[in-house]
C-alpha positions in Angstrom: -8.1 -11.6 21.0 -5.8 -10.4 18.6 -5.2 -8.7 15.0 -3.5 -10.8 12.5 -1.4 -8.1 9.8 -0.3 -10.1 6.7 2.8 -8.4 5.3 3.0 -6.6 8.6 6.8 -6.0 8.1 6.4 -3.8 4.8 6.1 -0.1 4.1 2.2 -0.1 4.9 1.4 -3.0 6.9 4.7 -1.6 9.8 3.2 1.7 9.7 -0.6 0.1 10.4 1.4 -2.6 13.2 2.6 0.6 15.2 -0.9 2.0 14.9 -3.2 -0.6 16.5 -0.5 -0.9 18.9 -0.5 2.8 20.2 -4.9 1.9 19.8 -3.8 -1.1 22.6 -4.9 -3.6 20.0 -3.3 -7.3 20.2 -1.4 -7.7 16.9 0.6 -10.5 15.8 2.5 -10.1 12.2 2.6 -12.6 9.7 5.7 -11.8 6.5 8.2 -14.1 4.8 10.2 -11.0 4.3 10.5 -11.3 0.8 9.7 -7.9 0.6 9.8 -6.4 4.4 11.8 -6.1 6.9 12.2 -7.2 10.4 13.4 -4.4 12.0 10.4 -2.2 11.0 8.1 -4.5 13.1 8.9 -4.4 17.3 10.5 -7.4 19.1 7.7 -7.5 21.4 4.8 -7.9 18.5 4.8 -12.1 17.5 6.0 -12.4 14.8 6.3 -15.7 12.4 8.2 -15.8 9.0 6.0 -17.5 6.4 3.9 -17.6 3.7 0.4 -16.2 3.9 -0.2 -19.5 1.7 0.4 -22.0 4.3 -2.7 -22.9 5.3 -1.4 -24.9 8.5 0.9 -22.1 9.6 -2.3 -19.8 9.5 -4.6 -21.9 11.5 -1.8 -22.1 13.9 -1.5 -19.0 14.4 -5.5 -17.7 14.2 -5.4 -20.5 17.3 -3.2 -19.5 19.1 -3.3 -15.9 19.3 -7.6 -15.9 19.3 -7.4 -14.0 16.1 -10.9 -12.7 15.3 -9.6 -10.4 12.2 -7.1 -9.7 9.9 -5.8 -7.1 7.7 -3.9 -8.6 4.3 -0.8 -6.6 2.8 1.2 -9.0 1.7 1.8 -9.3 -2.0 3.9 -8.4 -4.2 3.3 -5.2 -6.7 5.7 -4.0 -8.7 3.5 -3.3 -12.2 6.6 -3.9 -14.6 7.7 -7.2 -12.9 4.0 -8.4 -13.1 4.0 -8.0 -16.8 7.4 -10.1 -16.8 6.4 -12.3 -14.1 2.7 -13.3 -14.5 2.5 -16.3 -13.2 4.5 -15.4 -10.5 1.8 -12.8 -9.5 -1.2 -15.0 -9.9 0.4 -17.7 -7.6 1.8 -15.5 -5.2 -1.2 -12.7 -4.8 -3.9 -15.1 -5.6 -3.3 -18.7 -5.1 -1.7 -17.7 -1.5 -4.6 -14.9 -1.4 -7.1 -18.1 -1.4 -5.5 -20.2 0.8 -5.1 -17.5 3.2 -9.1 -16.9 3.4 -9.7 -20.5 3.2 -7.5 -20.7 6.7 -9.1 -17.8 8.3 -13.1 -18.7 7.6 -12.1 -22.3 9.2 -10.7 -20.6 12.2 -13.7 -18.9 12.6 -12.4 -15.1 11.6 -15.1 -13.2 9.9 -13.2 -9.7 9.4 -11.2 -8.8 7.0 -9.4 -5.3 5.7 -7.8 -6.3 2.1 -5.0 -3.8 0.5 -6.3 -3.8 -3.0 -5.5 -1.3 -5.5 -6.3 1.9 -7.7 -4.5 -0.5 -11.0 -7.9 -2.2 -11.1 -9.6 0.2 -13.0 -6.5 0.2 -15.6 -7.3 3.1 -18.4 -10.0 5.5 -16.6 -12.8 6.9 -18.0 -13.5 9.2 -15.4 -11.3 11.3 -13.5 -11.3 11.5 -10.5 -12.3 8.0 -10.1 -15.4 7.1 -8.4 -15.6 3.0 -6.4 -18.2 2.3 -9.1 -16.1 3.2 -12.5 -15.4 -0.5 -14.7 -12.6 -2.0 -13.6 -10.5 -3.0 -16.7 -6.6 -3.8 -15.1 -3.9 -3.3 -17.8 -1.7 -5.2 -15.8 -1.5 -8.7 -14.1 -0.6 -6.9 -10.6 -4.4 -5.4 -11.2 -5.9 -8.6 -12.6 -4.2 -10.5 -8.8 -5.6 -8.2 -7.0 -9.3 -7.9 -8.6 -9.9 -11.6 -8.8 -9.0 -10.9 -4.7 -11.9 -8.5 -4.4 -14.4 -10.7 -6.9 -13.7 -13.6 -4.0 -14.5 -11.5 -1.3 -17.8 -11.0 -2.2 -18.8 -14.4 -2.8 -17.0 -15.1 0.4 -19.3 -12.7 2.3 -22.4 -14.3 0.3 -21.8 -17.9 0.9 -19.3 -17.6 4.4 -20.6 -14.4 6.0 -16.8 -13.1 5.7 -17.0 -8.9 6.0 -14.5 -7.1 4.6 -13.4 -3.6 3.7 -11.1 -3.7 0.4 -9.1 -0.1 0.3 -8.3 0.8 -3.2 -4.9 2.4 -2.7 -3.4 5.4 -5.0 0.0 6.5 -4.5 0.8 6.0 -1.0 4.3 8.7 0.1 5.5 9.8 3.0 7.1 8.3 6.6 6.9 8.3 10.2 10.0 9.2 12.0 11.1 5.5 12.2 9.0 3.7 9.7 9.6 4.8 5.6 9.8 3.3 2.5 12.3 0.7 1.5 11.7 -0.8 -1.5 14.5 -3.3 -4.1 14.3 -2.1 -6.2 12.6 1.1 -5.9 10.0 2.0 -8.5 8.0 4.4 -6.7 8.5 8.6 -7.9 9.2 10.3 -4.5 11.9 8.0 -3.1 13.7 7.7 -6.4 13.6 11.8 -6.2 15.1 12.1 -2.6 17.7 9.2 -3.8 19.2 11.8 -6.5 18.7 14.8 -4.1 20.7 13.1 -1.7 23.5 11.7 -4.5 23.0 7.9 -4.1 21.2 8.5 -7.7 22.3 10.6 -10.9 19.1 12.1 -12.0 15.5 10.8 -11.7 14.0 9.9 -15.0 10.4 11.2 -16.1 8.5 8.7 -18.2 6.8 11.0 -20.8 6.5 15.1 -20.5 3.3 15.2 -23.6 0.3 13.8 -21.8 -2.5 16.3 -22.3 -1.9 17.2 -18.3 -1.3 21.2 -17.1 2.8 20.6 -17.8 2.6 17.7 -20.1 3.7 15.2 -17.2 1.8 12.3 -15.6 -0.6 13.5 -12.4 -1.1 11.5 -9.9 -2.7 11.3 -5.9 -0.3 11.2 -3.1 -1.4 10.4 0.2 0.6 10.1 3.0 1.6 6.5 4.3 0.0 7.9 8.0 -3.2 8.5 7.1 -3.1 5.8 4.7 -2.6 3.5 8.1 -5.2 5.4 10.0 -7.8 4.5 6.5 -7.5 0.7 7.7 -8.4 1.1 11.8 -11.1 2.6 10.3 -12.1 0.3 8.3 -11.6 -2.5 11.5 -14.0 -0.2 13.3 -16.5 0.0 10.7 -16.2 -3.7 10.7 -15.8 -4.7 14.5 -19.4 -2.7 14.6 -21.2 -4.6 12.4 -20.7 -2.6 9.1 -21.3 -4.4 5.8 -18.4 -4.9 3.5 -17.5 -2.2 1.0 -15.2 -1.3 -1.4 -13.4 2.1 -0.9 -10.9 4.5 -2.5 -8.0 5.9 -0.6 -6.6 9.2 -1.8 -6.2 13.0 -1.5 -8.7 13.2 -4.4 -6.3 15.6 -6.0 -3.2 15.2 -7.8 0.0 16.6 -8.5 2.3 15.8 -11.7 5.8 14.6 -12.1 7.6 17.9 -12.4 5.5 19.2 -9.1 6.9 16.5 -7.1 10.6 17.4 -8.3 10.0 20.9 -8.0 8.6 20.5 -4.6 11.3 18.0 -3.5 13.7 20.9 -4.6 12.6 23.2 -2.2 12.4 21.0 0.8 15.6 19.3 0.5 17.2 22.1 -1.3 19.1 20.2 -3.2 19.8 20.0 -7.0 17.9 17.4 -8.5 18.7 16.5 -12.1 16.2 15.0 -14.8 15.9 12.8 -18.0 13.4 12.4 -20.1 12.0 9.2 -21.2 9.3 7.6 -23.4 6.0 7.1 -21.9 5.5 3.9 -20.3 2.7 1.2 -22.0 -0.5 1.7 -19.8 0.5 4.9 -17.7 -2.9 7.0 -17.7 -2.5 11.0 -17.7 -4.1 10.8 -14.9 -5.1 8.7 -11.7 -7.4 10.8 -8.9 -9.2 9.1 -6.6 -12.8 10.4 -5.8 -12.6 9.5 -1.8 -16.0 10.6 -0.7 -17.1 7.2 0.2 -13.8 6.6 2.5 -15.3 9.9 4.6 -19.4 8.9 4.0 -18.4 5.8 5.3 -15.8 5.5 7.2 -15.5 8.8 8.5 -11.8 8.9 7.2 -10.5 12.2 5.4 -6.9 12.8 4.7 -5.2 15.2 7.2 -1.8 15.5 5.5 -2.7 16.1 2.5 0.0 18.7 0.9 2.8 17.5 -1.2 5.4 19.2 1.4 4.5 17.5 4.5 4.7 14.0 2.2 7.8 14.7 1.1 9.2 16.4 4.0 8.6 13.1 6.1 10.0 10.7 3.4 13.1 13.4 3.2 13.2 13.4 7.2 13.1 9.3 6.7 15.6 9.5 4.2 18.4 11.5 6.0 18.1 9.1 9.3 18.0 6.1 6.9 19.9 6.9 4.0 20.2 2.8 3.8 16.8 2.2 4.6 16.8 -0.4 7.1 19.8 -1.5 5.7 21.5 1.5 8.1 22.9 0.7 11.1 20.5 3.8 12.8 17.5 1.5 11.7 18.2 -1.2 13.6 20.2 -3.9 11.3 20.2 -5.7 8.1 16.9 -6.1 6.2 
């Protein structure tokens, strides 16, 4: 019996691979590499390049590997290019999204762990956010991956599918061979460490008058690790008979813009320049995840939870693979 992990050679989904491996789970790793990278997932893990979409590929694999449950990461979600790119979004997170499901009830798998998304409550009301706040995306990325959740629950009414769909803040942070690699890269801490280490001239900061304690955009970090460790969880909670759930992953605190380059300061000691820039449409003030139902439920809390050890690992991460796994130390090309 085995584990099937959609997008298993990204950022999240490597990190959760090398997780149920060190658990002695059976994984097999399913990514067309669009976004991921080989070398991040182990030559001795199957591995097939594909699309989560095709339906025959899937029911292949679910056969042949006795998959009994998967957890989904692949999509793509970059806000900006979402708002370029609609459709692009909708067919690849959705349509491929509903083909993938569609492959997995007829094979008989009945657990599922979905990587959803703090974007689908768009514009808060209430900070920090509880599961049960209106979810009102701002963004097509958001819209992809709520219409995800909304299928999942009349999938468990009509197909008996469980799931557990992890709302996701800012996920930061590396194990010492797994980190972030992103093209482009649109997430705040790498872009830091990129002009700490030179390979950028200055990181820019997308507004500095939000009504926020320095006028900068806060936000919950939590480390890519414990991030990984939120979805065996979940597989646990499922694997013994839990019902489905919807569930926030953060620190449930949050640090602004110039804290992160402050902080990335000290630990690299490195100068680090800035620029100031308009806000961007649709950024909140502030996004804080209330996480009490990950720990009610799950039994999950965060245990690196300080802005130091996050960056310190991506930093760590960042020195070894100042390419990413572009860097001959990683392994080979992407």
């Amino acid at each position: 019996m085995a584990i099937l992990v959609t997008g298993g050679a990204g950022y999240i989904g490597s990190v959760v691979v090398d997780l149920l491996r060190s658990a002695e789970e059976q994984v097999v790793v399913l990514d067309n590499l669009s976004r991921g990278h080989r070398p991040a997932v182990p030559e001795d893990v199957p591995f097939y390049q594909g699309d989560v979409g095709d339906r025959a590929l899937v029911s292949s694999i679910v056969r042949q590997h006795d998959v009994v449950a998967c957890i989904h990461f692949a999509a793509l979600a970059y806000v900006g290019e979402s708002v370029e790119q609609p459709a692009r979004y909708f067919e690849n997170n959705v349509v491929q999204g509903i083909n993938l499901l569609g492959a997995l009830i007829e094979g008989g798998v009945r657990r599922f762990v979905f990587s959803s998304t703090c974007a689908t409550y768009g514009e808060p009301t209430t900070v920090p956010i509880p599961e049960e706040a209106p979810q009102r995306p701002t963004n097509p990325y958001g819209w992809s991956k709520l219409v995800i959740e909304r299928a999942l629950a009349s999938y468990d009414s009509l197909y008996g599918l469980k799931f557990v769909a992890l709302r996701y803040f800012n996920a930061a942070g590396a194990l010492p061979g797994l980190g972030e690699h992103h093209e482009p890269e649109t997430h705040l801490i790498p872009n830091v460490l990129a002009a700490a280490a030179g390979q950028a001239p200055h990181v820019e900061i997308y507004g500095t008058d939000y009504p926020t304690r320095d006028g900068t955009a806060v936000r919950d970090y939590i480390h890519v690790e414990d991030l990984g460790t939120a979805h065996t969880f979940a597989l646990k909670h499922l694997n013994s008979g839990g019902e489905s759930q919807f569930i926030n992953l953060g620190n449930g605190r949050g640090f602004s813009v110039l804290e992160v380059i402050d902080t990335a300061r000290r630990i690299t000691e490195r100068t680090i320049q800035s620029v100031k820039k308009p806000r961007r449409p649709g950024d909140p003030p502030e996004l804080i995840a209330s996480a009490e139902r990950a720990a009610q439920v799950l039994g999950w809390r965060p245990k690196r939870a300080s802005l130091e050890e996050i960056i310190g690992s991506a930093w760590t991460w960042h020195l070894s693979h100042p390419h990413g796994y572009a860097s001959p130390t990683a392994g080979g090309a992407p």
